[in-house]
LUMRORO-705872 format. One record per atom (N, C-alpha, C): residue number from 1; residue in three letters; atom name; z, x, y. Coordinates in nm, 4 decimals. Last residue first. Layout:
N
[pt NUM; 'ALA'; 'CA'; [Z; X; Y]]
...
END
This chain:
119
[pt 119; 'UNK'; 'N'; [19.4589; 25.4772; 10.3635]]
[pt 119; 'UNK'; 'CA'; [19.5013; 25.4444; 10.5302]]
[pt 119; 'UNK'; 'C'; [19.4598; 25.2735; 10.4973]]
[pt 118; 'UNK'; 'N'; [19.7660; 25.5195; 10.1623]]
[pt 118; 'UNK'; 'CA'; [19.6272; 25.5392; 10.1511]]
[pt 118; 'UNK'; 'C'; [19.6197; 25.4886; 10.3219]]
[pt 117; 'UNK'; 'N'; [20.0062; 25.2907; 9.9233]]
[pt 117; 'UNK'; 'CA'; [19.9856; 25.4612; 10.0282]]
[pt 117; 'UNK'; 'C'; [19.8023; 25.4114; 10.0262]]
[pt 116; 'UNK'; 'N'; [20.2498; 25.1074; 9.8388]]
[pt 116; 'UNK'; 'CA'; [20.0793; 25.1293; 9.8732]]
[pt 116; 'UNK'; 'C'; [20.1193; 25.2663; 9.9259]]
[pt 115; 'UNK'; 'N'; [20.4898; 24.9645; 9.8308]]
[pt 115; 'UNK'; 'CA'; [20.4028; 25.0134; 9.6860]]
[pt 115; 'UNK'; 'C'; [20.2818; 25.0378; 9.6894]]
[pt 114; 'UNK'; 'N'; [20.5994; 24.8230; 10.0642]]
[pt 114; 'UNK'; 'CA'; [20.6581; 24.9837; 9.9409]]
[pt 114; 'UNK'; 'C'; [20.6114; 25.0289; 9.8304]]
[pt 113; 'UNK'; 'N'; [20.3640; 24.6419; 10.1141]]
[pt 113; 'UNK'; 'CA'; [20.3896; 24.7736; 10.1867]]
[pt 113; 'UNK'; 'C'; [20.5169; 24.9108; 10.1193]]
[pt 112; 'UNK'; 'N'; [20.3945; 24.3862; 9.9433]]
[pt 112; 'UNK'; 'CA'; [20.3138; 24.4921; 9.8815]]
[pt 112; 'UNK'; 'C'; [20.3690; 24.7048; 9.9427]]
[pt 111; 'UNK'; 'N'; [20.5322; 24.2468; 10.1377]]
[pt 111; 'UNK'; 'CA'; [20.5678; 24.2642; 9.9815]]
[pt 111; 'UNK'; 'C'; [20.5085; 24.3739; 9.9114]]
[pt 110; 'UNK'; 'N'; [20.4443; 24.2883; 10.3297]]
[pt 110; 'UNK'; 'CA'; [20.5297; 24.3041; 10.3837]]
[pt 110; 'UNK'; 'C'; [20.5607; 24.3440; 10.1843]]
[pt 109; 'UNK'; 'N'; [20.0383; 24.3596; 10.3325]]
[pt 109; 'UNK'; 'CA'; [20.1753; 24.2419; 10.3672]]
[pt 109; 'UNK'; 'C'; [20.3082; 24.3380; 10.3319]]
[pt 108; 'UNK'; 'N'; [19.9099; 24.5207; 10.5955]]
[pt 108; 'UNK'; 'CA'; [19.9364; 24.5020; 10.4946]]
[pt 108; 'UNK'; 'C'; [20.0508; 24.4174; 10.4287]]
[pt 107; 'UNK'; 'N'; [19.6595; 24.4577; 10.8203]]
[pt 107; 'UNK'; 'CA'; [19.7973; 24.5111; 10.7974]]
[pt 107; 'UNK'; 'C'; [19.8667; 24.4797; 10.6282]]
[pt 106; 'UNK'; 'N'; [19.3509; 24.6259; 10.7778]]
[pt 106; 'UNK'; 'CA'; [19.4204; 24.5146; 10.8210]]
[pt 106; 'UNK'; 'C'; [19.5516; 24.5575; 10.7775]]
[pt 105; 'UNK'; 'N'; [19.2220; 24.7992; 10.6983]]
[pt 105; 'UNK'; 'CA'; [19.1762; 24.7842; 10.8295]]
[pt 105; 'UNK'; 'C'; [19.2843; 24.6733; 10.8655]]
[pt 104; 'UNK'; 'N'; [19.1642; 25.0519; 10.4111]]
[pt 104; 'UNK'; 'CA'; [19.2130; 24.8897; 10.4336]]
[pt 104; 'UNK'; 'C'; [19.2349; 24.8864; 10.6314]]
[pt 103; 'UNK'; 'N'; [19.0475; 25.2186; 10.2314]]
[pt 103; 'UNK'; 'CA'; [18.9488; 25.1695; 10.3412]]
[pt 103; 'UNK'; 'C'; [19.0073; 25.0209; 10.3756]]
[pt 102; 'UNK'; 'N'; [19.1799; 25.2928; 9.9959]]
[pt 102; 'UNK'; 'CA'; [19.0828; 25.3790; 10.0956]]
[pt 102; 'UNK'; 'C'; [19.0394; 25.3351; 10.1917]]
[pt 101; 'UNK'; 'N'; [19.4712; 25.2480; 9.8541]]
[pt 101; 'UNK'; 'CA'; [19.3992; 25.1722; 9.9123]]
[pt 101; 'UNK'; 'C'; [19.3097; 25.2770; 10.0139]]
[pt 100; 'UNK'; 'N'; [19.6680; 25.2272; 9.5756]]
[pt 100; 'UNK'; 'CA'; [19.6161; 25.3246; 9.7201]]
[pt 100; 'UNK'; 'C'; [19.5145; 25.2133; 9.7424]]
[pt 99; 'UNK'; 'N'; [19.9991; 25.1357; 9.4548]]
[pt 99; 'UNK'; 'CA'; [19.8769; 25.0863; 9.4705]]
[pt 99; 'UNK'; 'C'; [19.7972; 25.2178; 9.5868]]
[pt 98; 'UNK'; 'N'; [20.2059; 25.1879; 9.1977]]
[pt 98; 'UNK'; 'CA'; [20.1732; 25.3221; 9.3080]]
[pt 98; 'UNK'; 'C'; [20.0334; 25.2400; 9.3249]]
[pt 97; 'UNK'; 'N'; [20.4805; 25.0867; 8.9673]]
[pt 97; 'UNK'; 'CA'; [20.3569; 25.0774; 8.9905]]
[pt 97; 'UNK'; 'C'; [20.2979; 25.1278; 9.1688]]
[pt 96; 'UNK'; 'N'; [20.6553; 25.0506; 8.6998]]
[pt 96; 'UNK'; 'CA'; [20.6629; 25.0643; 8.7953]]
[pt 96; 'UNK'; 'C'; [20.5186; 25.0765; 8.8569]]
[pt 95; 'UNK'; 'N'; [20.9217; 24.9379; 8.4072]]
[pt 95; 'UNK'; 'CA'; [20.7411; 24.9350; 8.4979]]
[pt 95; 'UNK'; 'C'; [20.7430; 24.9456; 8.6088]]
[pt 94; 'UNK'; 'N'; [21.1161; 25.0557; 8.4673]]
[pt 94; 'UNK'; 'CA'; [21.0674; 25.0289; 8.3192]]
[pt 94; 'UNK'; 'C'; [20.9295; 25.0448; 8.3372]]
[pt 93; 'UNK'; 'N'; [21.2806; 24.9637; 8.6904]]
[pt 93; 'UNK'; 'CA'; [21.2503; 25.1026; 8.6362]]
[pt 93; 'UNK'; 'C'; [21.1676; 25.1490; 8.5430]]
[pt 92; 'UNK'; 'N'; [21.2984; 24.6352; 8.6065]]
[pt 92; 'UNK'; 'CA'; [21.2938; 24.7708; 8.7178]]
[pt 92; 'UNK'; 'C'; [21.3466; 24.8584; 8.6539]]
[pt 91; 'UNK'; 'N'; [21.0991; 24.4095; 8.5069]]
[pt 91; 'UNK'; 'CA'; [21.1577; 24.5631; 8.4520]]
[pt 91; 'UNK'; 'C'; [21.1519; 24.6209; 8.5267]]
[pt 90; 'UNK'; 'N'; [21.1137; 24.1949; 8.6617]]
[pt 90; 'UNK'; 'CA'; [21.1210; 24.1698; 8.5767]]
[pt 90; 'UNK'; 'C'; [21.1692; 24.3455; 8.5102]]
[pt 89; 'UNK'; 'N'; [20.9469; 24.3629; 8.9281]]
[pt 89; 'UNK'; 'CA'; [21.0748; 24.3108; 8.9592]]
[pt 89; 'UNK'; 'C'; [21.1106; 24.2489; 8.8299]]
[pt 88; 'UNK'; 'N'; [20.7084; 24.4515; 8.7894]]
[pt 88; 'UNK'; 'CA'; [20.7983; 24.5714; 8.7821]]
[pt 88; 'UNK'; 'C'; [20.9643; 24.4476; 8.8726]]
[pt 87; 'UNK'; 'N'; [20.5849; 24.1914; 8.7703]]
[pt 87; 'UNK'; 'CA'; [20.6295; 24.2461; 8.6216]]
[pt 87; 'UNK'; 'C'; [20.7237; 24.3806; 8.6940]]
[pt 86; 'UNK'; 'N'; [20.5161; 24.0698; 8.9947]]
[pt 86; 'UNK'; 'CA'; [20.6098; 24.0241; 8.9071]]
[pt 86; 'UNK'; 'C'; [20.6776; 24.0996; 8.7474]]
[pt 85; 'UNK'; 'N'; [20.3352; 24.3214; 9.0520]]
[pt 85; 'UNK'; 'CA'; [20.4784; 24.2771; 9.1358]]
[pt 85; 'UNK'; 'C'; [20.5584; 24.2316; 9.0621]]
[pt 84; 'UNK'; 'N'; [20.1575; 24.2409; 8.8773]]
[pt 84; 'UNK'; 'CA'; [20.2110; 24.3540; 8.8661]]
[pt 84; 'UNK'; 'C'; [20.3239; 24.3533; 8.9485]]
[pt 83; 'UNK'; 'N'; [20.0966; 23.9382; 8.9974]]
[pt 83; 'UNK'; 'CA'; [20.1330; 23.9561; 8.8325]]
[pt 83; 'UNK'; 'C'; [20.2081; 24.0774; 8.8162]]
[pt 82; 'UNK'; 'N'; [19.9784; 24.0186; 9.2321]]
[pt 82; 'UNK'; 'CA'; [20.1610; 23.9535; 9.2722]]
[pt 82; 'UNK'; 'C'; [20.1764; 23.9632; 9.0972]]
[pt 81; 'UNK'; 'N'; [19.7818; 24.1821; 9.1648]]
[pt 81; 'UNK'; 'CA'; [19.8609; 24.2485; 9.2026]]
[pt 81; 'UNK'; 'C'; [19.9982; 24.1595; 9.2681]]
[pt 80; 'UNK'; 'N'; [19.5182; 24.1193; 9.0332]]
[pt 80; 'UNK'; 'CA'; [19.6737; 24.1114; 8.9884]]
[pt 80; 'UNK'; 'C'; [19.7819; 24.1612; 9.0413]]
[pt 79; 'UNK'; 'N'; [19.3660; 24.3260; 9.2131]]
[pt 79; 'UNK'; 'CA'; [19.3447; 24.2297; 9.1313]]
[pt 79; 'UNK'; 'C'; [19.4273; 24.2002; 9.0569]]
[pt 78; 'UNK'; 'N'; [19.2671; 24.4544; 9.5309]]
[pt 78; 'UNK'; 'CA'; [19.3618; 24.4793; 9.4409]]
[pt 78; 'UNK'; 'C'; [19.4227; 24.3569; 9.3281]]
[pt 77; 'UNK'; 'N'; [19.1167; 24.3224; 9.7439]]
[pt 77; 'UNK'; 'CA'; [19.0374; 24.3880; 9.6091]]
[pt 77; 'UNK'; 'C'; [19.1880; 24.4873; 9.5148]]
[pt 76; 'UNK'; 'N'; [19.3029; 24.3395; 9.9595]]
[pt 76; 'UNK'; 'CA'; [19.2455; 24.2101; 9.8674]]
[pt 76; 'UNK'; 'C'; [19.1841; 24.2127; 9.7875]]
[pt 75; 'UNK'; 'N'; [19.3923; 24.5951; 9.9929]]
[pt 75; 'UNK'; 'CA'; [19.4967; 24.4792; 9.9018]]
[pt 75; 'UNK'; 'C'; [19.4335; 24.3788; 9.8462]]
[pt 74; 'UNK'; 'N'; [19.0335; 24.7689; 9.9775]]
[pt 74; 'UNK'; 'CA'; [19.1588; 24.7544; 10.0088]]
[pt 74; 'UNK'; 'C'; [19.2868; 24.6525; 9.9612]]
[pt 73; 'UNK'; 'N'; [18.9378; 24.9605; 9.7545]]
[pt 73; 'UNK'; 'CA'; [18.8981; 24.9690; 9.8687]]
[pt 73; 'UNK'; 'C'; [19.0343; 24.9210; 9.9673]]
[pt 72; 'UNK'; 'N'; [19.1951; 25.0623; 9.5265]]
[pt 72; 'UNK'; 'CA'; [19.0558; 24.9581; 9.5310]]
[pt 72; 'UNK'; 'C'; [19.0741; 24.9970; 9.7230]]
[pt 71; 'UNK'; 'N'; [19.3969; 25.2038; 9.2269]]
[pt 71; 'UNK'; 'CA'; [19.3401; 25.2457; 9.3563]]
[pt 71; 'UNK'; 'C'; [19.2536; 25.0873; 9.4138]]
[pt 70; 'UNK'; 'N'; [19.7014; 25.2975; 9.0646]]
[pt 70; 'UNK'; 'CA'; [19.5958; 25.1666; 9.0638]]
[pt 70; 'UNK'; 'C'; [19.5255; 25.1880; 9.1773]]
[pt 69; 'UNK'; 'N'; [19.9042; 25.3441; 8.8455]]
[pt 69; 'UNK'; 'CA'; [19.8086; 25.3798; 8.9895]]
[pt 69; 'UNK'; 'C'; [19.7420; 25.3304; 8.9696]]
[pt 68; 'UNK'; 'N'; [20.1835; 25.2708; 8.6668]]
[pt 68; 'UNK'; 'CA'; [20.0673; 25.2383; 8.6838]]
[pt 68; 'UNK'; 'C'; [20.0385; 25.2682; 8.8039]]
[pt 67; 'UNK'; 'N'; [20.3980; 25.3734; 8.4337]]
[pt 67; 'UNK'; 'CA'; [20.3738; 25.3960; 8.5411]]
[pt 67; 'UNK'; 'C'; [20.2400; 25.3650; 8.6153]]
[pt 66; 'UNK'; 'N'; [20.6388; 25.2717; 8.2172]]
[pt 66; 'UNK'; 'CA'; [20.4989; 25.2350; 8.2024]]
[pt 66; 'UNK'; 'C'; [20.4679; 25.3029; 8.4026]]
[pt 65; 'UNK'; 'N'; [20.8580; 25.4264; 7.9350]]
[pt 65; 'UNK'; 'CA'; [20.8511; 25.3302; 8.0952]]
[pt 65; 'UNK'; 'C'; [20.6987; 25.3135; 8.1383]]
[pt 64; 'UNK'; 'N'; [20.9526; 25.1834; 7.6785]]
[pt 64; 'UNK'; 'CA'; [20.9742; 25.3210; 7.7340]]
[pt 64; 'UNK'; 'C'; [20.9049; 25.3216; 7.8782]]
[pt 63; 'UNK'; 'N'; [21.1069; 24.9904; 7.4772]]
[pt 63; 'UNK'; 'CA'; [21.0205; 25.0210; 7.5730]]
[pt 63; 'UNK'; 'C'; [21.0332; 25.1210; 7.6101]]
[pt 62; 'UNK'; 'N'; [21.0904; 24.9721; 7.1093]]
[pt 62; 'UNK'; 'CA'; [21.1525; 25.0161; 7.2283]]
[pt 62; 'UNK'; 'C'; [21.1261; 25.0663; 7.3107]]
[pt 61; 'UNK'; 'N'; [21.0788; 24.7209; 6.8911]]
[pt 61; 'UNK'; 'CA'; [21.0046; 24.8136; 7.0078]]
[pt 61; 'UNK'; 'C'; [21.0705; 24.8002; 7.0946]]
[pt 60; 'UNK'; 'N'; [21.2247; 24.5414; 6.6903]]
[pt 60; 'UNK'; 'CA'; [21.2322; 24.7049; 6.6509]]
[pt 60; 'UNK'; 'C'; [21.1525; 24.7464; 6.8009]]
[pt 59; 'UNK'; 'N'; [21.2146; 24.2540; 6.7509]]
[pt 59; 'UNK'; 'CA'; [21.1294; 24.3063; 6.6557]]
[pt 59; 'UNK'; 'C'; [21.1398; 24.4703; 6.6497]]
[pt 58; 'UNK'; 'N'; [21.4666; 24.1399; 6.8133]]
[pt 58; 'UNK'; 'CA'; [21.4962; 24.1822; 6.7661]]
[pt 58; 'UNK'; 'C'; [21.3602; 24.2277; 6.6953]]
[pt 57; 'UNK'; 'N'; [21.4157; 23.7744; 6.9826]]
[pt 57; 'UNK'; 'CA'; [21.4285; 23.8146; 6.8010]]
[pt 57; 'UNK'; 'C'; [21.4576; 23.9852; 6.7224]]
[pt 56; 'UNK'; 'N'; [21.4625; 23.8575; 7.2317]]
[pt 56; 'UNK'; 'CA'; [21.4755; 23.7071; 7.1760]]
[pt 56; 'UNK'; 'C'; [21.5018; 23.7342; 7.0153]]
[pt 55; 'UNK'; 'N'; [21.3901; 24.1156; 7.2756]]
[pt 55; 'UNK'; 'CA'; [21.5373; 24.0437; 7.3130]]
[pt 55; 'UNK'; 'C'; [21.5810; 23.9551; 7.2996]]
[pt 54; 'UNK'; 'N'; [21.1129; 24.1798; 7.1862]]
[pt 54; 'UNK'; 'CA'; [21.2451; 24.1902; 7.1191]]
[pt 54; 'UNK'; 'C'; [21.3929; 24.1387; 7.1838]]
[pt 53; 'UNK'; 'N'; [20.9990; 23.9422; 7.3381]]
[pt 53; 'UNK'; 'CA'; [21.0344; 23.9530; 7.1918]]
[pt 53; 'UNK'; 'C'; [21.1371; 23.9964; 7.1305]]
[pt 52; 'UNK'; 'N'; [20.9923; 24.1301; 7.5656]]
[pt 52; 'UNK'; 'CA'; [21.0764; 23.9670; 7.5794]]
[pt 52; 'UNK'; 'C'; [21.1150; 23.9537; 7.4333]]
[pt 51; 'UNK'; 'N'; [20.8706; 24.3374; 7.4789]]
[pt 51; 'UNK'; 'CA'; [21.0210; 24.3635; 7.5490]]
[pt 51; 'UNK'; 'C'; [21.1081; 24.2287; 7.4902]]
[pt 50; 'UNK'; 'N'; [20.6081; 24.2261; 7.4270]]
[pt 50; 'UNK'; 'CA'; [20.6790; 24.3027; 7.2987]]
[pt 50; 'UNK'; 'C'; [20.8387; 24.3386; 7.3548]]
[pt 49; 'UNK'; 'N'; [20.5242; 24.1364; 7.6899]]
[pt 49; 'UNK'; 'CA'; [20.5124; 24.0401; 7.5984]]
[pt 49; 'UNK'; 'C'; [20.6523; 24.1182; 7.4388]]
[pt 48; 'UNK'; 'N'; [20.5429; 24.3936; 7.8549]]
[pt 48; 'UNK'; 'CA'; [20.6385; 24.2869; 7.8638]]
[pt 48; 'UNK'; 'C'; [20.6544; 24.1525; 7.7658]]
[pt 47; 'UNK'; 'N'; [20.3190; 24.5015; 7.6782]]
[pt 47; 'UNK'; 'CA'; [20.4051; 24.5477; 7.7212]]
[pt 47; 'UNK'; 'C'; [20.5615; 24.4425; 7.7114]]
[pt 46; 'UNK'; 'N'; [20.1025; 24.2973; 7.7387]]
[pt 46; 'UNK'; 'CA'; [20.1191; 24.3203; 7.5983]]
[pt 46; 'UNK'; 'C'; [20.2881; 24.3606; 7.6018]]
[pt 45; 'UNK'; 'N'; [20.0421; 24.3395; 7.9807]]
[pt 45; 'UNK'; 'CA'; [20.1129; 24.1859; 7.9803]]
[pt 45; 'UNK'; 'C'; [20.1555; 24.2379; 7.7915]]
[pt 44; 'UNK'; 'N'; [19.9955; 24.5781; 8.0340]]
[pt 44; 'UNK'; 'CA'; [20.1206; 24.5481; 8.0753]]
[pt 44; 'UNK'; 'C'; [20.1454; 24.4789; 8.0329]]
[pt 43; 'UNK'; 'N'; [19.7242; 24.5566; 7.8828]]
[pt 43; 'UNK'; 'CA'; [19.8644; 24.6311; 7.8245]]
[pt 43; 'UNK'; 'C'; [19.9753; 24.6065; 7.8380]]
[pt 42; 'UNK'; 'N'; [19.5996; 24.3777; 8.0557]]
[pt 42; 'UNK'; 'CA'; [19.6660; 24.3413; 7.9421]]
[pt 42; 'UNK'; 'C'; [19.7447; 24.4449; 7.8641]]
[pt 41; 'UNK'; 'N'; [19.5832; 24.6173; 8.2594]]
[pt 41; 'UNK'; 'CA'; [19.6902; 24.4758; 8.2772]]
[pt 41; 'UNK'; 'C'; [19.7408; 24.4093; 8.1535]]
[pt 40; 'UNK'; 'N'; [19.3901; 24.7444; 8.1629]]
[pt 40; 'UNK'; 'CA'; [19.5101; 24.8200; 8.2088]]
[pt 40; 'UNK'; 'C'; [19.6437; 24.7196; 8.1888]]
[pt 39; 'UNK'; 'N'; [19.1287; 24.6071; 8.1625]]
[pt 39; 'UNK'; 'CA'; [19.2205; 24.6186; 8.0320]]
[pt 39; 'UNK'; 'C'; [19.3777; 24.7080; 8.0609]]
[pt 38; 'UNK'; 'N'; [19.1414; 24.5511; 8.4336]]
[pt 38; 'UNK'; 'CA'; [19.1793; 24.4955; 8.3765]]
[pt 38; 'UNK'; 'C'; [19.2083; 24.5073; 8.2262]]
[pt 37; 'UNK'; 'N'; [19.0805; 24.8007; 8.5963]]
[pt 37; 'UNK'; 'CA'; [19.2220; 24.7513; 8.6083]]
[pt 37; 'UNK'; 'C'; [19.2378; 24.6417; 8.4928]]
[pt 36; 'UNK'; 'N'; [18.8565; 24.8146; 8.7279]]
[pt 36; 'UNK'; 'CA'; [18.9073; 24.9118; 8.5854]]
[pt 36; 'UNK'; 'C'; [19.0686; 24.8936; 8.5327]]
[pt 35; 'UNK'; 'N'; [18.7899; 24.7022; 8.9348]]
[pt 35; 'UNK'; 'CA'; [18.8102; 24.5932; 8.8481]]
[pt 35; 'UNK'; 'C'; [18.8688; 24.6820; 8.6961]]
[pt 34; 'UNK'; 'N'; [18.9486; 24.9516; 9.0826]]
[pt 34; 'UNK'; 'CA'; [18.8751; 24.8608; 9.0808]]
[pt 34; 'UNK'; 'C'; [18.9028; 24.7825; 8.9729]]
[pt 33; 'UNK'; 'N'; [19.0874; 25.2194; 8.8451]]
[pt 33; 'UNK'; 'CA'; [19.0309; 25.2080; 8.9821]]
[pt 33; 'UNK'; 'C'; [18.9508; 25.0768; 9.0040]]
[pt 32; 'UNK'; 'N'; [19.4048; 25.3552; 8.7027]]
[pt 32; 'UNK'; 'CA'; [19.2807; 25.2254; 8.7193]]
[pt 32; 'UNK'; 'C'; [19.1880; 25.2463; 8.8766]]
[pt 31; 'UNK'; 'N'; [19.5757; 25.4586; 8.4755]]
[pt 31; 'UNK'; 'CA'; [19.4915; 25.4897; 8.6116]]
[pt 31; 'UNK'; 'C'; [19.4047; 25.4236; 8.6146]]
[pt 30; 'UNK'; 'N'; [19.9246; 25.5240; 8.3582]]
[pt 30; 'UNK'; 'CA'; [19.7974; 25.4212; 8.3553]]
[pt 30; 'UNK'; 'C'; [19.7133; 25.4716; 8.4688]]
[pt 29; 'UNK'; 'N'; [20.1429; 25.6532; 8.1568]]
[pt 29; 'UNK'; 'CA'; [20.0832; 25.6738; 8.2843]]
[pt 29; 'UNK'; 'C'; [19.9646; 25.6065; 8.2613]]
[pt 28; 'UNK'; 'N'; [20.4166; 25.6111; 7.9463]]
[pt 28; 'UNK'; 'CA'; [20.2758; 25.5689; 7.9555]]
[pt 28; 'UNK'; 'C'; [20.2549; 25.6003; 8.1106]]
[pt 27; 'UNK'; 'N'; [20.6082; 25.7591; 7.7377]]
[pt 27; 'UNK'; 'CA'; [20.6100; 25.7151; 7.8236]]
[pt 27; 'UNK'; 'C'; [20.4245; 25.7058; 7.8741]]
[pt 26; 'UNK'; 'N'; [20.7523; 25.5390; 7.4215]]
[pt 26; 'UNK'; 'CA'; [20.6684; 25.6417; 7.5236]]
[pt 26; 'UNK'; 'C'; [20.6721; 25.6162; 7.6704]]
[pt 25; 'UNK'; 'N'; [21.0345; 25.5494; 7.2162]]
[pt 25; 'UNK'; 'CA'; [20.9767; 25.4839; 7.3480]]
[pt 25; 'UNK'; 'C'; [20.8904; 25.5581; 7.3679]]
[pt 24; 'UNK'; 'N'; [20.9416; 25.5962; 6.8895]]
[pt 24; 'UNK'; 'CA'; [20.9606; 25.6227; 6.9455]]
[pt 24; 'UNK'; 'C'; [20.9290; 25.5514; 7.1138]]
[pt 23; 'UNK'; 'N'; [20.9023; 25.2836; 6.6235]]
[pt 23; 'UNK'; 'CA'; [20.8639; 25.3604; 6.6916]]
[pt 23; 'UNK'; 'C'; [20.9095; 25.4334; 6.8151]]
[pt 22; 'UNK'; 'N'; [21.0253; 25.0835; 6.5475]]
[pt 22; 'UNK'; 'CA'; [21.0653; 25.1919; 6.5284]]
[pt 22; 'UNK'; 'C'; [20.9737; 25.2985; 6.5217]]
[pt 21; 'UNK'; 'N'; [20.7201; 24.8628; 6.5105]]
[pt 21; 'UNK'; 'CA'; [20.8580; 24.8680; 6.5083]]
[pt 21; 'UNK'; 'C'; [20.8796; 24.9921; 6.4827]]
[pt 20; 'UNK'; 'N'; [20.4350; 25.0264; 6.6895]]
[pt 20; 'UNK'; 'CA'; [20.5013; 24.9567; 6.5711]]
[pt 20; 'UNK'; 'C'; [20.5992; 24.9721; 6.5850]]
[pt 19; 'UNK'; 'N'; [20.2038; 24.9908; 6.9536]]
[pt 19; 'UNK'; 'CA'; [20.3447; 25.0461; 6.9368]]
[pt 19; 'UNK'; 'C'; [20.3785; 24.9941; 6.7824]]
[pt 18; 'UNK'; 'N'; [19.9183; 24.9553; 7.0675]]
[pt 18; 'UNK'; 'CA'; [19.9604; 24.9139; 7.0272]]
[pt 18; 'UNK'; 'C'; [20.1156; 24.9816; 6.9316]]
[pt 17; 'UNK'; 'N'; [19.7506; 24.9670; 7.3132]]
[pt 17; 'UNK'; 'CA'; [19.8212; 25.0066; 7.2987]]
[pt 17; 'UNK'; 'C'; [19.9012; 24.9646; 7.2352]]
[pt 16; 'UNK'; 'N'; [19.3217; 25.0821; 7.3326]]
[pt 16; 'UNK'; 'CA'; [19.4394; 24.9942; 7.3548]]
[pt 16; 'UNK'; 'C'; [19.6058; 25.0455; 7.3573]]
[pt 15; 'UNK'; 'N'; [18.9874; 25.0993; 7.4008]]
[pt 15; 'UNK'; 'CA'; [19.1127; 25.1863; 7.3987]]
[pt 15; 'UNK'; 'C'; [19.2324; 25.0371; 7.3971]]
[pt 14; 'UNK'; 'N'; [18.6653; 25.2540; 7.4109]]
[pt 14; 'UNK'; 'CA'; [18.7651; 25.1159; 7.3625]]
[pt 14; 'UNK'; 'C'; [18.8919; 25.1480; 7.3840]]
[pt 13; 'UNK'; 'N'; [18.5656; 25.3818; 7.7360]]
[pt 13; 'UNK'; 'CA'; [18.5896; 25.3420; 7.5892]]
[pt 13; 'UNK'; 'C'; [18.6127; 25.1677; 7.5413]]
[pt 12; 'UNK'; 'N'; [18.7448; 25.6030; 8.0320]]
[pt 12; 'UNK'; 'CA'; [18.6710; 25.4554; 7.9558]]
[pt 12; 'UNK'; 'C'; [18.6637; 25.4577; 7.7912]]
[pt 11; 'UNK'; 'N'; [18.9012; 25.8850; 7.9580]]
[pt 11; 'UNK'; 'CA'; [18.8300; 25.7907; 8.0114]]
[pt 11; 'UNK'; 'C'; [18.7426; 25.7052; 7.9437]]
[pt 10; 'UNK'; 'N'; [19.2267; 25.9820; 7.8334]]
[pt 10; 'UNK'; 'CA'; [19.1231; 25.9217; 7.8468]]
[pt 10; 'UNK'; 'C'; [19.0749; 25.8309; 7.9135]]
[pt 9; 'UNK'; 'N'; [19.4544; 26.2213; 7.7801]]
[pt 9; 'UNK'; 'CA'; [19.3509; 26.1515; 7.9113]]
[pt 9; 'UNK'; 'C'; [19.2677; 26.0996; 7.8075]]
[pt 8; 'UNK'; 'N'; [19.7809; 26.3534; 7.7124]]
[pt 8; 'UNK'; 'CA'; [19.6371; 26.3224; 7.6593]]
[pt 8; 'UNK'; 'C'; [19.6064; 26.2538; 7.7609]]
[pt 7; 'UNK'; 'N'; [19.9718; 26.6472; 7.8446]]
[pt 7; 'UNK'; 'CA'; [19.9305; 26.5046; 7.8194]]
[pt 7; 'UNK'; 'C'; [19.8020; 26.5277; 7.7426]]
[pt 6; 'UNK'; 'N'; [20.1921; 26.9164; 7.8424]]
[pt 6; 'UNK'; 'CA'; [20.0992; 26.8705; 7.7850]]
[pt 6; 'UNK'; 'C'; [20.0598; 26.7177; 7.7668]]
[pt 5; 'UNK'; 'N'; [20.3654; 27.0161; 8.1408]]
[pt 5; 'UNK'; 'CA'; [20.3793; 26.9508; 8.0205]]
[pt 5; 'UNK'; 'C'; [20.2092; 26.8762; 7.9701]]
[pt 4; 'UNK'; 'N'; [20.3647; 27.1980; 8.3876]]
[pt 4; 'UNK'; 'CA'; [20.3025; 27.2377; 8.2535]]
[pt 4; 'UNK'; 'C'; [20.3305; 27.1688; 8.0992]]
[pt 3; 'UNK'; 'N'; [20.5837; 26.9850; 8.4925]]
[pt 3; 'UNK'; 'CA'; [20.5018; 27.1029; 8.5080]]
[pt 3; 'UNK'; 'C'; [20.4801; 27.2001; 8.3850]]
[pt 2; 'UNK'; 'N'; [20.6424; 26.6895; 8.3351]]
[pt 2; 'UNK'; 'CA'; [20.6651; 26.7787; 8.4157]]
[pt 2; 'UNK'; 'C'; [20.6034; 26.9234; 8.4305]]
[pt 1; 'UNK'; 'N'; [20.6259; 26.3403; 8.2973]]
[pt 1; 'UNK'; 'CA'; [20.5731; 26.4732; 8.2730]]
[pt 1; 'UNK'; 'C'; [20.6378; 26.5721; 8.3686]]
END
């Protein structure tokens, strides 16, 4: 997005993401807070599930890039988070992902520390 570009929002619900062949790439911004993370994830895993596909068989979807924030108290209440690791080193640039953390007291590991902000 860029300044004064028009998005859609939604909070909670039903919600999913489902793309058809030849369909335009989108681009997706995700926002999770807490366990709000988990229908977030199966998108991703949907995501990377419809990439692998098409590079094996050619089903028409063309990724577009996926940006996920993701907030929780602190890393250890951050819930998939070597799965989301493993998925933006699998699509770099493609998927990418911005953890915060409000209330973390301990150091943070070494893998995670380029993909956190917050104290």
């Amino acid at each position: 997005c860029t300044l004064d570009s028009e998005v859609a929002l939604r909070v909670g619900g039903d919600f999913f993401f489902d793309p058809q062949p030849g369909d335009s790439p989108v681009k997706l911004v995700l926002i999770a807070g807490g366990v709000g993370i988990n229908p977030l994830f199966s998108i991703l895993l949907h995501i990377a599930d419809l990439q692998g596909y098409q590079e094996g068989k050619g089903n028409g979807y063309k990724m577009g890039t996926v940006k996920l924030y993701y907030s929780a108290k602190n890393t250890s209440e951050l819930l998939f988070k070597k799965n989301i690791l493993g998925l933006m080193n699998a699509f770099p640039g493609k998927i990418t992902c911005r953890f915060h953390v409000t209330q973390q007291s301990s150091q943070i590991c070494k893998e995670l520390q380029p993909h956190v902000t917050g104290k």
